[in-house]
N, C-alpha and C positions, 0 to 999 in steps of 0.2 A: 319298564321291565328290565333293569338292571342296565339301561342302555341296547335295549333290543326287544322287538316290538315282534321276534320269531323265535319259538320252543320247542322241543320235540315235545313235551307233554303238559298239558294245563290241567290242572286239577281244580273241581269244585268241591269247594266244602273243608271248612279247619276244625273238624273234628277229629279226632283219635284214627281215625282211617284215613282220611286225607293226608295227615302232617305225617302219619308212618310210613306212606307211599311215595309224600313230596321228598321226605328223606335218605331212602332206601334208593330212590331212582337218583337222586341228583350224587350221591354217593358211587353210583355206579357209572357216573359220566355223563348223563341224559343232561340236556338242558330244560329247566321246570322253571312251572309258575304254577302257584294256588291263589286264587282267590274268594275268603270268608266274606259275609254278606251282614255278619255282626265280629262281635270276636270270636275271638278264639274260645273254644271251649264250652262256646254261649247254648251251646242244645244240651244232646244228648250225654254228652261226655265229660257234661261235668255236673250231672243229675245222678248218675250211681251209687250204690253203695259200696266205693274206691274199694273193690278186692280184687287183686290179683288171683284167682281160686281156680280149681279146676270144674266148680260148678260137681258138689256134693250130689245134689237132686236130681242132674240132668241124665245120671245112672239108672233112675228110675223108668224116666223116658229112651235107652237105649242108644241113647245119645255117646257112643263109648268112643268114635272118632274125636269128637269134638270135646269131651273128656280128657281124653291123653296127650292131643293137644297143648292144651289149657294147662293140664298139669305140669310140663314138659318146660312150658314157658316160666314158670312161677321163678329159679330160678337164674335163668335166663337176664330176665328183666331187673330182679333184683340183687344184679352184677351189674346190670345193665344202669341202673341210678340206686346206689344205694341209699341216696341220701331223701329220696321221694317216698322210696320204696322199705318196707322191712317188714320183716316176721311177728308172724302175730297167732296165739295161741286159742282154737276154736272150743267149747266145753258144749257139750249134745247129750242133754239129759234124757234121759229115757224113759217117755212118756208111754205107764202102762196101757193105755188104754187106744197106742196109736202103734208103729211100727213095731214088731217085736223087738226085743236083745239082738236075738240071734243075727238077725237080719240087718239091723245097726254094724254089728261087728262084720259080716262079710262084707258091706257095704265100704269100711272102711278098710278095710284089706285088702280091697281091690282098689280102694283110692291110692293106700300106701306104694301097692305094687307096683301101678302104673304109674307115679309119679316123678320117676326119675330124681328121684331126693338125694341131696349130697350134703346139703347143711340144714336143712329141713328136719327136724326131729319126728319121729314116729306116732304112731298111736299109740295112746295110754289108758287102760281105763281106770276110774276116778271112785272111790267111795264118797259121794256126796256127802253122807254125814259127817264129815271128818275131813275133808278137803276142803282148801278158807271158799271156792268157788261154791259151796254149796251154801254158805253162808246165809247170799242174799235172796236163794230160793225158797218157796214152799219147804214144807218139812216132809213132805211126798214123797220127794224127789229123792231117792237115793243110791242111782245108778248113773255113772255117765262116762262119758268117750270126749276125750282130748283129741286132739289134730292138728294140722299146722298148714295153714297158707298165708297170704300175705295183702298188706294193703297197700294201696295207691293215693299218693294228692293225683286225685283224676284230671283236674284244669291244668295242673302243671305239666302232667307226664306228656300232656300234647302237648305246649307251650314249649317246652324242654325241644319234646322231636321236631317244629316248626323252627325253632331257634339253631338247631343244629346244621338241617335244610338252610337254612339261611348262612350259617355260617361256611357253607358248603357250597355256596352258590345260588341258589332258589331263589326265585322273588316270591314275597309272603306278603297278600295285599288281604287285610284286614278292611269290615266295612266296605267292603266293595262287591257290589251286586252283578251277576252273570244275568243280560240280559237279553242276548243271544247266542245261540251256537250254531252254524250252520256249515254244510259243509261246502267246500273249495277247492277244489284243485287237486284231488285227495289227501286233504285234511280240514281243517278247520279254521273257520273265523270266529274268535270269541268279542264279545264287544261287550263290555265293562262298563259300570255308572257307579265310582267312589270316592275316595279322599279327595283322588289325584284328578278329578275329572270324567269327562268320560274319553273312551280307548280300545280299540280295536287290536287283539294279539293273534297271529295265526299260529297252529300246532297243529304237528302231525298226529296227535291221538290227543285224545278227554277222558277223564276218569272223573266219573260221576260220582261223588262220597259225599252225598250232600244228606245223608243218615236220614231223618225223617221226611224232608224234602228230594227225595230221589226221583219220586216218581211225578213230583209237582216240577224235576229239570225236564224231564222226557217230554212231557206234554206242552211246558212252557218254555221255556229257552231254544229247546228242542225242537218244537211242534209239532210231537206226535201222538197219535188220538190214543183215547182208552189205557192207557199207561195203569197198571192194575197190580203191583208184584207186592208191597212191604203193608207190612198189619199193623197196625200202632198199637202199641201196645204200653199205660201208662203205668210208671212206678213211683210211688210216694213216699217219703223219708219225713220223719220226726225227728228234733234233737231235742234233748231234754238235759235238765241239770242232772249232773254224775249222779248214777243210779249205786255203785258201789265200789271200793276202794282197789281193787288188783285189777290186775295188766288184762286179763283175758276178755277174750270175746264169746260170745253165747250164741248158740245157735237152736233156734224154738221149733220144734214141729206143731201144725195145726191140724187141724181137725178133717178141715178142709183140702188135707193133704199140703198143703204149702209148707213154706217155711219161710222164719223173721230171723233176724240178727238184730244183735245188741252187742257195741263196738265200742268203747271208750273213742272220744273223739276230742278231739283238741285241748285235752289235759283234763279243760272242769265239764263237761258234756259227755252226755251219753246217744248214740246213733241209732235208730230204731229204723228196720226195713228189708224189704218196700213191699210194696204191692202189686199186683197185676191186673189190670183191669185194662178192657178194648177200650182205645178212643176212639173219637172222630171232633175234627178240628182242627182249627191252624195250632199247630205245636206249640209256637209260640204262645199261645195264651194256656198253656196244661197249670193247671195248681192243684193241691189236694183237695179232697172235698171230707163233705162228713164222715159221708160214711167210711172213705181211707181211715180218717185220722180214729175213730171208733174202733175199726179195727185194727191196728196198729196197738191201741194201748189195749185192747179186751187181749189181743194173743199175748204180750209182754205183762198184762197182771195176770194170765193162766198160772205163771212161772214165779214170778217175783212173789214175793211174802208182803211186801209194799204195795198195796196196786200202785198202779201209773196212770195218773189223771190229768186230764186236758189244763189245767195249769202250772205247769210244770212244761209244757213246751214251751221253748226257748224261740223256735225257728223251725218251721217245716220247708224243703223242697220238693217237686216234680220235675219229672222227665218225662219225653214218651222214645221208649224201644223200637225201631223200626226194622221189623222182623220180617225176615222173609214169610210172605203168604204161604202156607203150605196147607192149609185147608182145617187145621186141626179144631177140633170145638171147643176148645176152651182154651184162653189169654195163657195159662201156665203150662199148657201143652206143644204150644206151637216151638219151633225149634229158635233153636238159641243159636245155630251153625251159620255160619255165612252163604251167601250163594254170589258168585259171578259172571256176569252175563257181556257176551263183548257184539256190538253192533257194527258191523261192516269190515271192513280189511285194508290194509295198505292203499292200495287201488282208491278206494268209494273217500276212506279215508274209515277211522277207528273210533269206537266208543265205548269204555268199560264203567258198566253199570255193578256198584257195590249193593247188596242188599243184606244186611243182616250186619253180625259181628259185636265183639267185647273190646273191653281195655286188655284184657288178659290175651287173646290171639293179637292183637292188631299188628306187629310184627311181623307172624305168618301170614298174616293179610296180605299183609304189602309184596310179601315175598311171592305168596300165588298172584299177584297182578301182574309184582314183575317179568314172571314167566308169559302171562302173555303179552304182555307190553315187546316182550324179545322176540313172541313170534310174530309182530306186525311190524318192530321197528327194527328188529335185527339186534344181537348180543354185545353191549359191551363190556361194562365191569362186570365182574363175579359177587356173588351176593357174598358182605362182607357185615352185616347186622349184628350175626348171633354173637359175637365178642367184643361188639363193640361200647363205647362208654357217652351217653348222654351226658350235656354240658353241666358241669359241676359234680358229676358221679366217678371222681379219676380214685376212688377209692375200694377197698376189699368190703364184701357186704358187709362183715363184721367189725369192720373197721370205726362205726360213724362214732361211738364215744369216745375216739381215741384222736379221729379229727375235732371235735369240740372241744375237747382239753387244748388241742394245738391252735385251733382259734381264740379259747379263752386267754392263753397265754400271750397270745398275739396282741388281744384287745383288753387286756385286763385291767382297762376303767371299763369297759361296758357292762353294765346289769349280764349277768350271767344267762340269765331267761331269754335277754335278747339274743344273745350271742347263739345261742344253742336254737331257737326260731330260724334264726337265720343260716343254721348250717342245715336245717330239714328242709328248708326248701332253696336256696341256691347252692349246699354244697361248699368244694371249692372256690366258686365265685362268689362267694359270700364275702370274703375279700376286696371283690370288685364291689358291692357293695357300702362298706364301709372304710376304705380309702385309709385313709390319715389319720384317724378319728382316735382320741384320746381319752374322749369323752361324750355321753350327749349330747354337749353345746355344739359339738363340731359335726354332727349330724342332721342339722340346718334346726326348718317349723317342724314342730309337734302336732301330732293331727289325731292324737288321743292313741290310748294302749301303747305298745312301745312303736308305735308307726312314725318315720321322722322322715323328710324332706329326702334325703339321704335314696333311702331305699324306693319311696315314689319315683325320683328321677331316674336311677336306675330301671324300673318297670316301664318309664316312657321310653326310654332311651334302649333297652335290649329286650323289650319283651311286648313289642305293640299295646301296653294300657293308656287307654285313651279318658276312659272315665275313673269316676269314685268306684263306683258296680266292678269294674274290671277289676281293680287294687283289691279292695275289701271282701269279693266273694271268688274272686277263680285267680287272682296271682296267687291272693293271701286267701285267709278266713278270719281276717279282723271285723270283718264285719259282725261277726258275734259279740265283739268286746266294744265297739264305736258306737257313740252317738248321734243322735239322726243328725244334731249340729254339726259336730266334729266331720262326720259326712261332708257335709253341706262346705264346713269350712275347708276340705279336701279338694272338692270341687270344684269351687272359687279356683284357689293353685292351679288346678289342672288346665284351668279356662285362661288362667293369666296368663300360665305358662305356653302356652297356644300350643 
């Protein structure tokens, strides 16, 4: 534990919640530790469909707190890493036979209003016929509303806040299992089975952000009975070969009331999602099933002129949502809001249980923890978040094609495509990445797509990847472009590399 085996606060859990708290706090002075029980990113938070939004739909359910929120942060955050984060144009055709017009357009004027927009472009509305986005619809279709919110690489934007934390002080112990918590003296003894062995840390307070596992720390680590608060709730994502040629993103109303998205993703793929359906189960084993993937492509051919047919997916994911219980009877009604719940005080000693929460609040998360964490531990830094700048984001949001020119110029033997990959997801330290390098040769083994030696070591070395799976699907998303070999030959390295 950085040379010290006592912390003011231990956090369970390296997801989006965790790493925004492990941040926020050691930021403000606290002494922290977290410890993840896989990687980083490995549940819920890197299962999303990566948007930054204020959650369009959640208007319907009255959800207007957590609305304005959400909106509030958009951008926030996308100051906040511009180089993870950017703008992206939503297109909501207006399906006669489901919401009206009317109701569409107040809907989004109340989005616009409340979203606190400064480089955020407006609502527009669209003649279908005539607009290239109407293109690749139905010939039905010929009303629709433009809008603007933004996407996230979801694995990273935690990796990013956990690396910051770390570089701020925090110990970030990856693969390491909390397998007791008990309390002492008024606080805590945590005792740990990981990398490093097994280890005993005591802390004045625990913050439980163990997102689908929250309630299985209470009852287990914990040992307390009946532990009964988050509803699992699974979302399934399709990706398919690029469905059509412009920038924008689609957004589908269903029948069923729901809604899908259709997202360009990773230049040649198109994003399709998600769903909502209860689960029950270890989280760890969630995958899609038929009938997800069935509906998935029947709401996407409603729209499309093309239908969308099960060979044409590239890659499906799952996640499950771990949603505060709130009684509601159906999986898309329950709330989307966070809840915080703190168990005991100074004295007995502290525990703050997370339930609920987005990528998009996770920020304000952290910051209503912090508030309580100061009425148990007492006040030291001032929350200093909302201006601040994630590792390799030392740029203006609109800046990022004006840094890749200044990278390509920098690196110009590098394939251009490389160059420009590697400013979306490290930024300015993309630099730290490729070193010296004149050329491919000088960016070591080749391990297929433009993946080289290079940037592997780097992810061991500042960003806890320990496997292939880490590199390929939550540092990067090469994994779409690698082969099972090239995998496999990735691996090997990794293994060598100890």
């Amino acid at each position: 534990m950085a040379g010290n085996d006592s912390v003011d606060i231990f956090v369970i859990g390296g997801g989006i919640n965790g790493a925004s708290i492990a941040r926020d706090a050691v930021g403000r002075g606290y002494s922290v530790a977290l410890a993840e029980m896989n990687d980083l990113a490995s549940g819920t938070s890197s299962a999303a469909t990566k948007l930054v939004h204020g959650g369009l739909r959640y208007l319907e359910h009255y959800e207007f707190r957590l609305v304005q929120e959400a909106l509030s942060e958009r951008e926030v955050l996308w100051a906040e890493a511009p180089h993870i984060i950017r703008a992206l144009r939503f297109v909501l055709p207006h399906h006669k036979g489901l919401r009206p017009a009317m109701v569409l357009r107040a809907g989004l004027a109340m989005y616009d209003y409340m979203g606190g927009r400064r480089l955020l472009p407006p609502t527009k509305t669209l003649d279908l016929t005539r607009h290239e986005t109407g293109k690749p619809l139905k010939p039905g279709y010929r009303l629709g509303f433009e809008y603007s919110d933004c996407w996230v690489d979801d694995a990273r934007f935690v990796v990013l806040n956990a690396r910051d934390a770390a570089d701020k002080g925090a110990a970030i112990h990856v693969r390491t299992k909390v397998t007791s918590v008990r309390r002492d003296k008024g606080g805590w003894l945590v005792d740990l089975d990981g990398e490093a062995g097994r280890s005993t840390v005591r802390a004045r307070l625990v913050v439980n952000a163990a997102g689908p596992w929250v309630d299985d720390v209470i009852t287990g680590a914990m040992g307390k009975n009946g532990a009964h608060n988050v509803r699992l709730v699974k979302g399934s994502h399709i990706v398919v070969r690029k469905l059509y040629d412009h920038d924008r993103c689609y957004i589908f109303q269903n029948g069923d009331g729901r809604i899908i998205f259709a997202i360009p993703y990773e230049d040649d793929f198109t994003l399709i999602g998600t769903t909502d359906q209860d689960y029950e189960g270890d989280p760890k084993d969630v995958k899609i099933s038929d009938g997800e993937t069935a509906y998935l492509l029947n709401a996407a051919s409603e729209y499309f002129a093309k239908p969308v047919t099960a060979d044409q997916i590239h890659w499906t994911y799952s996640g499950v949502r771990p949603l505060f219980d709130d009684g509601a009877s159906a999986a898309q009604e329950a709330t989307r809001d966070y809840v915080l719940r703190v168990d005991g005080d100074a004295a007995t000693g502290a525990a703050i249980n997370i339930f609920g929460g987005k990528l998009t609040t996770s920020r304000r998360l952290a910051e209503s923890v912090l508030e309580k964490i100061e009425g148990v531990l007492g006040k030291k830094g001032a929350a200093w978040t909302k201006r601040s700048r994630l590792p390799g984001g030392e740029f203006e949001p609109l800046a990022f094609d004006a840094e890749v020119r200044r990278l390509a110029m920098d690196y110009a033997g590098l394939p251009q495509g490389l160059v420009r990959r590697l400013m979306r997801l490290y930024g300015t330290r993309a630099r730290a990445v490729l070193g010296d390098a004149k050329s491919v040769d000088d960016l070591g083994q080749h391990f297929g797509a433009d993946l080289y030696a290079a940037e592997v070591d780097y992810l061991v070395a500042n960003e806890w990847a320990r496997t292939a799976q880490d590199i390929l699907w939550r540092r990067t998303k090469l994994g779409l472009r690698v082969s099972g070999q090239e995998a496999a030959r990735l691996e090997d390295y990794l293994a060598q590399r100890g």
